[in-house]
MARBA-3410 file (N, C-alpha, C, O; in Angstrom, 1 decimal):
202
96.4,113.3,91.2,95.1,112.7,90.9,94.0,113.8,91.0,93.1,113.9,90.2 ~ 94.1,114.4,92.1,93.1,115.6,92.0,92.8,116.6,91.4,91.7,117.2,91.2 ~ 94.2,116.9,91.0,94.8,118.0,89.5,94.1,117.4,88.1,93.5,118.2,87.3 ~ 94.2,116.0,88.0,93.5,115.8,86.6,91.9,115.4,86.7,91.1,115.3,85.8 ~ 91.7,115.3,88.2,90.1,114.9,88.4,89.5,113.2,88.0,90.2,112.4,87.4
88.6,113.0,88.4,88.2,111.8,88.7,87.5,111.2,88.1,87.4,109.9,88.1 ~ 86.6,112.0,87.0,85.4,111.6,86.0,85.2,110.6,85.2,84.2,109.9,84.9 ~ 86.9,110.7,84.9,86.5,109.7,83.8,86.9,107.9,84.6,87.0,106.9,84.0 ~ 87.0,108.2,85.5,87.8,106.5,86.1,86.5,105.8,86.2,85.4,106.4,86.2 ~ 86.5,104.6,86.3,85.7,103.3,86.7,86.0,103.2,88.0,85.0,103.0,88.8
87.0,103.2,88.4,87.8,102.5,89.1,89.1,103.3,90.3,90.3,103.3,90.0 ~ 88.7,103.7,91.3,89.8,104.4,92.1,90.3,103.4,93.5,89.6,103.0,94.5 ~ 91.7,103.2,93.2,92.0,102.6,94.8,92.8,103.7,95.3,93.7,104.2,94.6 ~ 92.4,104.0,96.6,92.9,104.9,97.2,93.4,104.6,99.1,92.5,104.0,99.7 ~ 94.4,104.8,99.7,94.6,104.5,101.3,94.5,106.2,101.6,95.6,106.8,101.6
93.6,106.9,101.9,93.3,107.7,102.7,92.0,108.0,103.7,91.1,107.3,104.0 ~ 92.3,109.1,104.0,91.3,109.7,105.1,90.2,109.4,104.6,90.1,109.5,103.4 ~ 88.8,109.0,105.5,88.0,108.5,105.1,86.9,110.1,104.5,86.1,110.0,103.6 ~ 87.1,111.2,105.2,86.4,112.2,104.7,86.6,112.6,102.9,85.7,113.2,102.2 ~ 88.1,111.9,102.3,87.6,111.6,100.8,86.6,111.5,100.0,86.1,112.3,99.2
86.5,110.0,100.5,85.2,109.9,99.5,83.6,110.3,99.7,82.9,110.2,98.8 ~ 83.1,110.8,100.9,81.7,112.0,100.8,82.1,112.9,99.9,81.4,113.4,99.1 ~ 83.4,113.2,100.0,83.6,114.6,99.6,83.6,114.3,97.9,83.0,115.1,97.2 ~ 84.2,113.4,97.4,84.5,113.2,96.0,83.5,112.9,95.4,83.3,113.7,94.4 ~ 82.1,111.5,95.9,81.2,111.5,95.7,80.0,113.2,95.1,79.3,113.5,94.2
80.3,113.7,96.4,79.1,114.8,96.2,80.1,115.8,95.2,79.5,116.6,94.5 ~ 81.3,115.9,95.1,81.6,117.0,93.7,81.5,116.2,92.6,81.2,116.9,91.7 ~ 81.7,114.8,92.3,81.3,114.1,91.0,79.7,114.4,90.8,79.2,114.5,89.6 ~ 78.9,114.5,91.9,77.0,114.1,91.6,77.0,116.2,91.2,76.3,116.5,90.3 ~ 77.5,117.1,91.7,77.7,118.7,91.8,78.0,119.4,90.5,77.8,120.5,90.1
78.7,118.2,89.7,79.6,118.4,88.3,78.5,117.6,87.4,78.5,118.0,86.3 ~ 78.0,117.0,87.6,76.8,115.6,86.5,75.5,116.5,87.0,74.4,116.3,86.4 ~ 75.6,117.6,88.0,73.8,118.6,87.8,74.3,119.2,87.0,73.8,119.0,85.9 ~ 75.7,120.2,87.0,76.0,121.0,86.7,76.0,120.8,85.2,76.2,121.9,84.7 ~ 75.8,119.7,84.2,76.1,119.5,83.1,74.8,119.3,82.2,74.6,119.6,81.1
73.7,118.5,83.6,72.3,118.3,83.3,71.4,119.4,83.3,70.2,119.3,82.9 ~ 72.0,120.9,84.0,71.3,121.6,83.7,71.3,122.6,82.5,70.5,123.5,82.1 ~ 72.7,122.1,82.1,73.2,123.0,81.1,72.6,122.5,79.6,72.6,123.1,78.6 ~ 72.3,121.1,80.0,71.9,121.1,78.8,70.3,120.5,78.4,69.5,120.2,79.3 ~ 70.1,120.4,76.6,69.1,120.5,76.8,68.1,119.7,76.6,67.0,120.0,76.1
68.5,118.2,77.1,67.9,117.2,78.0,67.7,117.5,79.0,68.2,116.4,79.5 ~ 67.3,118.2,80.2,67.3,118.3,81.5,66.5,117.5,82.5,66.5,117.8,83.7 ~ 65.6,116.0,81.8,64.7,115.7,82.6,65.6,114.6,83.5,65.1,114.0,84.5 ~ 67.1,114.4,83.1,68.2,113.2,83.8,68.5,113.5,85.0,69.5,114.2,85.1 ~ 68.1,113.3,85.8,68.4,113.8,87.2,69.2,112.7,88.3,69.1,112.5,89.5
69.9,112.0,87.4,70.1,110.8,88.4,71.3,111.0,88.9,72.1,111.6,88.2 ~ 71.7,110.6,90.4,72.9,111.0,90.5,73.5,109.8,90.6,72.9,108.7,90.8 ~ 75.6,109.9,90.3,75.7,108.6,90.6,76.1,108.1,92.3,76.4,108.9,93.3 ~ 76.1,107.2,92.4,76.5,106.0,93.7,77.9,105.1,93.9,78.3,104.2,93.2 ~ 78.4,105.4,94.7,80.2,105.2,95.4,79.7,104.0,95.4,78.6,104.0,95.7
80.2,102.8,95.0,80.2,101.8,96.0,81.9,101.4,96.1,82.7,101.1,95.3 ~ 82.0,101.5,97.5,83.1,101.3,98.8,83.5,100.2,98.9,82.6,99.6,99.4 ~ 84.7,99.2,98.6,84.8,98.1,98.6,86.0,97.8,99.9,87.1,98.3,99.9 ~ 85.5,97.3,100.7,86.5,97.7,102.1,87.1,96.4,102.0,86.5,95.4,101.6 ~ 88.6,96.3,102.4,89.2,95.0,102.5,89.3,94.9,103.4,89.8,95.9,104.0
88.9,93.5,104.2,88.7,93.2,105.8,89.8,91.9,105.9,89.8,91.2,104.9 ~ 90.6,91.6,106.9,91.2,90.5,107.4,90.9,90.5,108.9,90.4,91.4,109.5 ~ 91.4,89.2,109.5,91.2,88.4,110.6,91.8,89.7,111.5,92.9,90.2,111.1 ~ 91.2,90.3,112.6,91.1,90.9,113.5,92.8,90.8,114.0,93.5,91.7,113.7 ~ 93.5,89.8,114.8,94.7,89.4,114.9,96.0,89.6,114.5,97.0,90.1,115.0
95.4,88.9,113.0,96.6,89.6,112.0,96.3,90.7,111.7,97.4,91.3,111.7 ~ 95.5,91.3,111.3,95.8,92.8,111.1,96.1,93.8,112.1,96.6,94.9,112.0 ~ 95.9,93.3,113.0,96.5,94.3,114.8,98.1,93.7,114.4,98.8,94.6,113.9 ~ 98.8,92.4,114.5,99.8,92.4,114.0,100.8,93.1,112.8,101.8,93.8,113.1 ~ 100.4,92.8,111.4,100.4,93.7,110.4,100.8,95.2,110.5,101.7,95.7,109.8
100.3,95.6,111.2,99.9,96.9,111.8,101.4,97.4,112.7,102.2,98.3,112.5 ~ 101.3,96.4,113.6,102.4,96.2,114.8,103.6,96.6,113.5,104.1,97.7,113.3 ~ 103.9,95.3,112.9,105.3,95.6,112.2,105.6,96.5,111.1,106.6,96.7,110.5 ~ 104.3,97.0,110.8,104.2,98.3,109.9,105.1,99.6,110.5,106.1,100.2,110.2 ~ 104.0,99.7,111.7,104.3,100.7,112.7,105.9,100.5,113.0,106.7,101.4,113.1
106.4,99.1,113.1,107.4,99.0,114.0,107.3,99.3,115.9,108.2,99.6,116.7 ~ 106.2,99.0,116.0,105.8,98.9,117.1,105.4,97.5,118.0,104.7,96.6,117.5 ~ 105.8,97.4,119.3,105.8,95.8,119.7,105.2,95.4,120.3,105.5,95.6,121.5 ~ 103.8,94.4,120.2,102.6,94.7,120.9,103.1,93.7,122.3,103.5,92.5,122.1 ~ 103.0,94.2,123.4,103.2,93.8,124.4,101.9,92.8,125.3,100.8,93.2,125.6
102.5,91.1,125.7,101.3,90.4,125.9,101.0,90.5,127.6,102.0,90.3,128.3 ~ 99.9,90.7,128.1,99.7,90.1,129.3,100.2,89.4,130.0,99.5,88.4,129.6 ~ 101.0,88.9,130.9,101.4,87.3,130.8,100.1,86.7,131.7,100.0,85.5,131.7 ~ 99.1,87.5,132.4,98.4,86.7,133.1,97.1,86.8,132.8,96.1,86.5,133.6 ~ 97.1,87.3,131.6,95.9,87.4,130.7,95.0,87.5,131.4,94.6,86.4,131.9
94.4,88.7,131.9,93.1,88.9,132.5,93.0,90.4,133.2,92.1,90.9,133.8 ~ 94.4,91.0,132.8,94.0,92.3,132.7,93.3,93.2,131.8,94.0,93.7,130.9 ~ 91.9,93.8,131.7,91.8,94.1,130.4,92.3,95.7,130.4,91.9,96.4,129.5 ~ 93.0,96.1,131.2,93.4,97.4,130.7,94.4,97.5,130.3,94.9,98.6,129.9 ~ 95.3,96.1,130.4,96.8,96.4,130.5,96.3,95.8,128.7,96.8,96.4,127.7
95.8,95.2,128.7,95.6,94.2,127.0,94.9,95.6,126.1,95.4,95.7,124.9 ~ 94.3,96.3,126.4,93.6,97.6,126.2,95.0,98.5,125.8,95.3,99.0,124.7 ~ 95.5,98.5,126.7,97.3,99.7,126.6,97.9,98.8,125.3,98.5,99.4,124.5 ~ 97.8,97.5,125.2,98.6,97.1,124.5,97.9,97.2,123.3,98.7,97.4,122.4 ~ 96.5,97.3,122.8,95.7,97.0,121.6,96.2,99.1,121.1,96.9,99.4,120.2
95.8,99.5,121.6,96.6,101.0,121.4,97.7,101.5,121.2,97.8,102.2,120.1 ~ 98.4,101.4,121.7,100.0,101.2,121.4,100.0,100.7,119.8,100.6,101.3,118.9 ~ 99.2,99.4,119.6,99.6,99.3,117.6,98.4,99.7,117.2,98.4,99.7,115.9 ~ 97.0,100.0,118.0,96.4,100.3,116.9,95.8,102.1,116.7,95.1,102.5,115.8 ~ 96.1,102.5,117.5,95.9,104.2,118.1,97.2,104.6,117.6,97.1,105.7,116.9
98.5,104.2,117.8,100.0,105.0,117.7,100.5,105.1,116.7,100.4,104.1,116.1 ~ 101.0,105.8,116.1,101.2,107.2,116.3,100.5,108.2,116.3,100.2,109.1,117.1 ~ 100.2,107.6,114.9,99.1,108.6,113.9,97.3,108.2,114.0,96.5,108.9,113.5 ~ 97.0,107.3,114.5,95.4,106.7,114.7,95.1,106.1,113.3,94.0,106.5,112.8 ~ 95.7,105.6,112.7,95.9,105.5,111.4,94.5,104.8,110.7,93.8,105.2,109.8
94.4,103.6,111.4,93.2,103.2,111.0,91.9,103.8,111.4,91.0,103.6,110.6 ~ 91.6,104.3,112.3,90.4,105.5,112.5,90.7,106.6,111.8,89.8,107.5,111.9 ~ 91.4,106.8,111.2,91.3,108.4,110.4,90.9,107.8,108.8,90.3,108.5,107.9 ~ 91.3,106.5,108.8,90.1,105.6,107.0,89.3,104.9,106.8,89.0,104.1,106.0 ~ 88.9,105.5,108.1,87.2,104.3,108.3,86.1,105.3,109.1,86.8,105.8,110.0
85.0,105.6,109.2,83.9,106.1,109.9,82.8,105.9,109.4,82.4,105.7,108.2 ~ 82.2,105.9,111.3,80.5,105.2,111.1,80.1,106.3,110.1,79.4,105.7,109.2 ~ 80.2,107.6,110.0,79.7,108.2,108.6,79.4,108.1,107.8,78.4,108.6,107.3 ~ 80.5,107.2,107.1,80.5,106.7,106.3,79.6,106.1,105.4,79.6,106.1,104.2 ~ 78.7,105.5,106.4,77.1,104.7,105.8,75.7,105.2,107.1,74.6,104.6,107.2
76.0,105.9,107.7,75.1,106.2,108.6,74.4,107.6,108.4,73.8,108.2,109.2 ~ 74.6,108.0,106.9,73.4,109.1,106.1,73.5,108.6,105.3,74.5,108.3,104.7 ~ 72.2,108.2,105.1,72.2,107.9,103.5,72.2,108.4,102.3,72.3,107.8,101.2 ~ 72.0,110.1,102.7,72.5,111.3,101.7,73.6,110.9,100.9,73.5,111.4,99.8 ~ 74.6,110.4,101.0,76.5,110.0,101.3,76.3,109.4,99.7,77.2,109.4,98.8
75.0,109.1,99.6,75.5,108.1,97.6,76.9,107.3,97.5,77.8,107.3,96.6 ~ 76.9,106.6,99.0,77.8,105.5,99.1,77.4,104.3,99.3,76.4,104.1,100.0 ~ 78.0,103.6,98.9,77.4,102.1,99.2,78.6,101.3,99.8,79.7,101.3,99.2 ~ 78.4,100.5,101.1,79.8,100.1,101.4,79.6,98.4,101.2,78.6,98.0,101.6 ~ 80.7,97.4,100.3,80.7,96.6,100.9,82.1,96.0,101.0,83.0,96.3,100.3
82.2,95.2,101.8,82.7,93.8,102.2,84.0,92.7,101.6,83.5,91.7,101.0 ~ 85.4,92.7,101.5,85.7,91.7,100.9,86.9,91.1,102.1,87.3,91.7,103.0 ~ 87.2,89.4,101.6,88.5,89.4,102.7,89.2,89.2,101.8,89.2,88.2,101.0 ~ 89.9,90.1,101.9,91.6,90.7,101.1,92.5,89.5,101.2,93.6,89.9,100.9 ~ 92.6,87.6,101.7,93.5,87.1,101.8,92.6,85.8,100.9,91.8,85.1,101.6
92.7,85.4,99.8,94.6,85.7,99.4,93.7,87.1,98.0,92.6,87.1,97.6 ~ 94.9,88.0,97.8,94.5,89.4,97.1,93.9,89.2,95.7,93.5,90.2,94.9 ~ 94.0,87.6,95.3,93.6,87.4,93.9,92.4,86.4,93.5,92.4,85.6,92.6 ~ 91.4,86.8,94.8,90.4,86.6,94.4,89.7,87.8,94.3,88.6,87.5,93.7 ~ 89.7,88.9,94.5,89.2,90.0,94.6,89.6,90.6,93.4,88.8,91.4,92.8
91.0,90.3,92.8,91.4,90.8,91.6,90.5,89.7,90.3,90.8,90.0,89.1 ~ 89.9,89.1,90.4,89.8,87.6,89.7,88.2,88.2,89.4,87.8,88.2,88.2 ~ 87.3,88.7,90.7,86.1,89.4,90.8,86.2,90.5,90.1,85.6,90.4,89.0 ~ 86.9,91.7,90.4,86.7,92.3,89.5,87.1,92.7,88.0,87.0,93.8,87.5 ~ 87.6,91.7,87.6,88.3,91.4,86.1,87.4,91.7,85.2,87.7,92.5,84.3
86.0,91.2,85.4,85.3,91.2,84.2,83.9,92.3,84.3,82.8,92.3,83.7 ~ 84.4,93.6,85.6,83.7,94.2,85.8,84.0,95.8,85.2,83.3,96.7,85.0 ~ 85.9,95.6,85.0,86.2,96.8,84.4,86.6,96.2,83.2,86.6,95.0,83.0 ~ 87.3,97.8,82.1,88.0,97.6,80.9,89.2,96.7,81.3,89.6,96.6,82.5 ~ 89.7,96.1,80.3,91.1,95.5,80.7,92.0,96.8,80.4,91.6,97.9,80.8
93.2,96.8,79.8,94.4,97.9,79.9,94.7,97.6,77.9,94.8,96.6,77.2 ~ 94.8,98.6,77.7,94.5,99.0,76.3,96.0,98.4,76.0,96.2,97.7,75.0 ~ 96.9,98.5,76.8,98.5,98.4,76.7,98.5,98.0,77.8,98.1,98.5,78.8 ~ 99.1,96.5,77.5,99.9,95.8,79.2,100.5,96.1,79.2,101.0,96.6,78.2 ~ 101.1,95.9,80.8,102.5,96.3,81.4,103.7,95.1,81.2,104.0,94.4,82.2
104.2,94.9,80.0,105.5,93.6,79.9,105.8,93.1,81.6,105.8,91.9,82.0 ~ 106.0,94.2,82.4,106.9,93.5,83.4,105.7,93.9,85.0,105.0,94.8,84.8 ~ 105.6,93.6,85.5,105.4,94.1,87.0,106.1,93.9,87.7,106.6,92.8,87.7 ~ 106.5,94.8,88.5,107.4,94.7,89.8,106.2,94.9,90.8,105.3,95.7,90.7 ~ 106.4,93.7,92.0,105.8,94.2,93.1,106.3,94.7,93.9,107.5,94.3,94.0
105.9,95.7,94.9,106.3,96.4,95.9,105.5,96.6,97.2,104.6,97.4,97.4 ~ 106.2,95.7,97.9,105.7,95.4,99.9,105.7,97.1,100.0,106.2,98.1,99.4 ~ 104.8,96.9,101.0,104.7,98.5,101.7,104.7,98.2,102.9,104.7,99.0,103.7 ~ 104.8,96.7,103.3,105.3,96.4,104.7,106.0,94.8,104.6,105.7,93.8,104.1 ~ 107.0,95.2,105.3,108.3,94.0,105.6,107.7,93.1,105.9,106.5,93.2,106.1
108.4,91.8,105.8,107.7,90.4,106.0,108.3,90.3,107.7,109.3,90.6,108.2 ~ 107.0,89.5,108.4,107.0,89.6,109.6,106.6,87.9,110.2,105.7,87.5,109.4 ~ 107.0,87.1,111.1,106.8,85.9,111.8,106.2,86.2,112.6,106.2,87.4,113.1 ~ 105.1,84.9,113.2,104.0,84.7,114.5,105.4,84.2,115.4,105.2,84.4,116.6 ~ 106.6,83.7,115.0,107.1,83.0,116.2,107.8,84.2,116.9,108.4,84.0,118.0
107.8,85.7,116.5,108.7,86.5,117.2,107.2,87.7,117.5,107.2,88.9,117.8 ~ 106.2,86.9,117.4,104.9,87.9,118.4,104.4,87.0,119.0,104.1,85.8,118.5 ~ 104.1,87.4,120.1,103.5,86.5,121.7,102.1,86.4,121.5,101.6,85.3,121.9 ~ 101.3,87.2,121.0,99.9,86.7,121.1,99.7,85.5,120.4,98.6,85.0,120.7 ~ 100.3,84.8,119.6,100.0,83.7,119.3,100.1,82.7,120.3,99.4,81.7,120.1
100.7,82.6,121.3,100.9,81.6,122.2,99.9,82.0,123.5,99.9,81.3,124.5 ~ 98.9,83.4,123.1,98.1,83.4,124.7,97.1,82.3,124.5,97.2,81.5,123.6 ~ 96.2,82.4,125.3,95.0,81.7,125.8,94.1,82.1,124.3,94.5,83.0,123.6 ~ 92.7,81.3,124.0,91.9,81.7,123.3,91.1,82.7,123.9,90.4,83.4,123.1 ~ 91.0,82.9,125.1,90.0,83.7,125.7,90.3,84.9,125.6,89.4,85.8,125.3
92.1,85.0,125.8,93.1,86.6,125.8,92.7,86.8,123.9,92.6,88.0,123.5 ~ 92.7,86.3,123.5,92.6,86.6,121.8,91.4,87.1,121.7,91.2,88.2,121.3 ~ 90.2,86.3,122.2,88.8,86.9,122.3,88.6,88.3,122.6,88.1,89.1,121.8 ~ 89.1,88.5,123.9,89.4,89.8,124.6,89.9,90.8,123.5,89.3,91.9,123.2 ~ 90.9,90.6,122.9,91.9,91.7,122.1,90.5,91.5,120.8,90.2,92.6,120.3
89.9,90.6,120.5,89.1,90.9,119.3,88.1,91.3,119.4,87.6,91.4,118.3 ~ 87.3,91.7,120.3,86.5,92.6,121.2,87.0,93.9,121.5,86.3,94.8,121.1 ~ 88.0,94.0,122.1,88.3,94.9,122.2,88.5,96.1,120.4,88.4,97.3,120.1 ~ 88.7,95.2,120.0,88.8,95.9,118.9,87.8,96.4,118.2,87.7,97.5,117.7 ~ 86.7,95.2,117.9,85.6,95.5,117.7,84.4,96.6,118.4,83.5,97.2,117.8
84.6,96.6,119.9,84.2,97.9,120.2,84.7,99.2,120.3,84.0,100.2,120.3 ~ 86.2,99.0,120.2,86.4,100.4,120.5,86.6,101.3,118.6,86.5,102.6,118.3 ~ 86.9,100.4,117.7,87.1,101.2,116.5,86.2,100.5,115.2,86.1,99.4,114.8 ~ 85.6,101.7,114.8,84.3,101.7,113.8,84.9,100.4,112.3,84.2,99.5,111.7 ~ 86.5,100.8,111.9,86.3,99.9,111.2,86.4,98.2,111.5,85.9,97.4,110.7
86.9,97.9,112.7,86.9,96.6,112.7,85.1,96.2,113.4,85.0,95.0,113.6 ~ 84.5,96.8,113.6,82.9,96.6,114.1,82.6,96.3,112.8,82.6,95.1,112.6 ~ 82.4,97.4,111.3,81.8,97.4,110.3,82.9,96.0,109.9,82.1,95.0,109.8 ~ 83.7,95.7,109.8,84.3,93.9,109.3,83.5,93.0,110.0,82.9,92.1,109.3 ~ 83.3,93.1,111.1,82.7,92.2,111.9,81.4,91.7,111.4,81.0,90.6,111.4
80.7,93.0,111.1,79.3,92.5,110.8,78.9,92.6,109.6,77.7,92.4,109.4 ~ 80.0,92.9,108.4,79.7,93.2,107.1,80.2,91.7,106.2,79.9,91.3,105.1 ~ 81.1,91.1,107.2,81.4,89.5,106.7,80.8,88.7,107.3,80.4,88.5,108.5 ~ 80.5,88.2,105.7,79.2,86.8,106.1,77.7,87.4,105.9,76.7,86.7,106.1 ~ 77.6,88.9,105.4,76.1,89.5,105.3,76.3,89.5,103.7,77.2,89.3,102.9
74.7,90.0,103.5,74.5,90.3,102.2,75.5,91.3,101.4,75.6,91.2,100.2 ~ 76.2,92.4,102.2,77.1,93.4,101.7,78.6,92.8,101.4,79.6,93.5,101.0 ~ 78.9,91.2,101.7,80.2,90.7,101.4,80.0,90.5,100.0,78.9,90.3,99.6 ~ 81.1,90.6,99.1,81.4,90.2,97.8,81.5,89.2,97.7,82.3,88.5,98.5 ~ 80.6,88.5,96.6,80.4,87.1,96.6,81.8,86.4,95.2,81.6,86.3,94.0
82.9,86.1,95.9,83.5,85.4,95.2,83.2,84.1,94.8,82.4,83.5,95.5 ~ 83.8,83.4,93.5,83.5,82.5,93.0,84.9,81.4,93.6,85.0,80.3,93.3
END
């Protein structure tokens, strides 16, 4: 994708590092001077604007999610009221191996406004309302695809074989806090659902 360049898309979904898109942004706006000054219209000076469409789910299940991705087993308190031990346990799936979701999310992200990004908001469940939203905002496909195959990128997983479903509401509270303070993207879910920056589906 980087070999053929980016210019011409509407449209990029991408699961990486979040240092991407500054970076993609400012060589698409570096390549649109570079074209404006070449030619001999020169008074166009606009640059263009990212907008970031983040898919957010329930705090819980996505630490779960996460868990059986990883293949990792989040281990429950039994006496719910440790927060360090519930802390060891929120780390373990959501820090391990790789820090995976802190390395595609940063307060950066939207905290210069230089960035010609715009972030907002959607809850990714169920995935076809977001597909349904943006239908009539891109081209359709010049040639459909006769067949689609779908493909999981993570195994199907049960609440009855993970324990946090059976703690306390309080211990859930704790782990959703916990989450919310210690990692930028579940803070930006927290307060970007339910605001003006959520995607307003129909």
């Amino acid at each position: 994708m980087n070999e053929i360049g980016y210019e011409d898309c509407d449209y990029i979904s991408h699961e990486i590092e979040w240092t991407f898109w500054p970076k993609l942004i400012q060589d698409l706006n570096n390549e649109l001077q570079n074209l404006q000054n070449n030619s001999s219209n020169n008074n166009n000076n606009n640059n263009l604007t990212l907008e970031l469409h983040v898919p957010c789910r329930e705090p819980i299940s996505h630490l779960m999610s996460m868990a059986n991705h990883m293949r990792r087993t989040y281990v429950c308190d039994k006496n719910e009221t440790n927060i360090n031990i519930i802390k060891k346990s929120v780390d373990n799936v959501y820090m391990m191996p790789i820090k995976l979701s802190d390395q595609r999310f940063s307060n950066n992200l939207f905290i210069n406004n230089n960035n010609n990004i715009e972030l907002k908001c959607f809850n990714s469940f169920p995935m076809e309302n977001y597909i349904n939203y943006m239908s009539d905002k891109l081209p359709h496909r010049r040639f459909q695809v006769p067949t689609y195959v779908e493909r999981d990128t993570n195994a199907k997983h049960s609440k009855s074989d993970e324990c946090i479903w059976d703690t306390s509401s309080e211990y859930k509270n704790k782990v959703i806090q916990l989450l919310i303070n210690n990692h930028p993207y579940m803070k930006f879910c927290y307060d970007c659902i339910g605001s003006n920056n959520q995607l307003q589906f129909l």
